[in-house]
N, C-alpha and C positions, 0 to 999 in steps of 0.2 A: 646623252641626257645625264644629268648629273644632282646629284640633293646633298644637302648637308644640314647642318645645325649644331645646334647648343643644348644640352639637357646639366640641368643640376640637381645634385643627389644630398640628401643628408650623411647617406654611407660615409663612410670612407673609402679612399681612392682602392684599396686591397680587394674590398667587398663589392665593389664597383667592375672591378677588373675579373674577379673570379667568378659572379656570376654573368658576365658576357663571355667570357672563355671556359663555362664548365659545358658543353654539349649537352647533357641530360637535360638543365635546366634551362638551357637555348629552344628546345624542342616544345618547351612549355608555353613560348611567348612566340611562336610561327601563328601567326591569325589562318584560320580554316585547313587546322593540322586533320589529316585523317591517319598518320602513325609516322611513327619515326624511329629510327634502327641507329644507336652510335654504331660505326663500322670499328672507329678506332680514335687514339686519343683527339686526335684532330679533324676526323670526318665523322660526318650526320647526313642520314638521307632520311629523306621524309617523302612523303606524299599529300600535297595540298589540293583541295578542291573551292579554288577561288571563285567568290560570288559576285562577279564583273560579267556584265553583258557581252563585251567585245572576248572572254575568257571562259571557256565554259571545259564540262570534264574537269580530270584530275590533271596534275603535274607532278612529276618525279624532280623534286631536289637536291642537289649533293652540296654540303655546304661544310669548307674546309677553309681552317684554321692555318694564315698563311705565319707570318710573320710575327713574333709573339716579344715583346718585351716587358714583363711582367715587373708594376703595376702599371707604366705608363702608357704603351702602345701594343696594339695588337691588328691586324688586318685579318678579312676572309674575301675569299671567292664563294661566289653562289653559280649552281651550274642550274638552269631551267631546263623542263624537258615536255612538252605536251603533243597532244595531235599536232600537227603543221605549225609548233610554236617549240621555240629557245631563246631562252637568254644567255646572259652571263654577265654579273655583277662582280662587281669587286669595293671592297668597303674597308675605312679603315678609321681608326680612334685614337684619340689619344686623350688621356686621363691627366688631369689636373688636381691636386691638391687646393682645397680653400679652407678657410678661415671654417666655416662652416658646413664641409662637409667634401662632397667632389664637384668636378665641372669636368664636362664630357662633350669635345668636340670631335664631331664626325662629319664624317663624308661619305656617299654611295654614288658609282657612275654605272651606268648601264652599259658598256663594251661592245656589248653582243646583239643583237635583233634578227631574228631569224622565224621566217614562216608567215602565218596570216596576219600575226601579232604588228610585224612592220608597216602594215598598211591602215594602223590604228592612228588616230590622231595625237601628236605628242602630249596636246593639254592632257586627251581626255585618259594617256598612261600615265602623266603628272598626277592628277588629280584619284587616280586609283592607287599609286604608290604613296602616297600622302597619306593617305586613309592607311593602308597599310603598315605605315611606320609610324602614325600614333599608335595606331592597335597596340603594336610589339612596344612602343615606349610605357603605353599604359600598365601590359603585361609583365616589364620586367619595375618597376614602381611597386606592383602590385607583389613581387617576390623580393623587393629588397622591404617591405612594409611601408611603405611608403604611397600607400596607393589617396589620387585623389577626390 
């Protein structure tokens, strides 16, 4: 399963780039954070408690900073971990300069399905990940000052 899009920023592409690759401020824009631990410059573990019927309890995150080319491109891996549920995502961006600020194309595929979670329907994980990454777009909008 795979998502992507377009977001544009007034920032500039530097400001854009640094705060999706600062960790601390990553942990800030995870929707149904219950805590989050930088391990190191490039991993973040967290603990979410997602409010999805088919997802219920907590899940252990690990989420690491693959590929970094600063300001343009950057990838992570997401590692999921729950009762009888795993994922693993893999996500990656890349930053454009405009006239008027940034333009920010990404991409996120799901790699991994593992446990009760695979016997969910794809809409209805479409339609739960959807929700979830406006959240995080709102959330990081909302720390470049930008919020709508």
């Amino acid at each position: 399963m795979e998502f992507g899009g377009e977001e544009r920023f007034a920032a500039s592409p530097e400001q854009v780039y640094a705060l999706l690759t600062d960790l601390d401020a990553m942990g800030k824009t995870i929707p149904d954070l219950v805590s989050a631990e930088k391990v190191d410059e490039r991993t973040l573990k967290c603990v979410v408690r997602p409010g999805f019927s088919f997802l219920r309890g907590t899940m252990k995150l690990t989420v690491a900073l693959a590929e970094c080319e600063p300001p343009q491109r950057a990838a992570m891996n997401v590692d999921a971990k729950g009762i009888g549920v795993s994922m693993r995502i893999a996500s990656q961006m890349h930053i454009v300069p405009e006239s008027e600020g940034t333009r920010l194309e990404w991409q996120a595929r799901i790699e991994q399905l593992k446990g009760l979670i695979s016997a969910v329907s794809p809409g209805l994980i479409k339609a739960a990940a959807d929700q979830v990454i406006r959240h995080a777009w709102d959330q990081v909008r909302k720390q470049l000052g930008e919020a709508k």
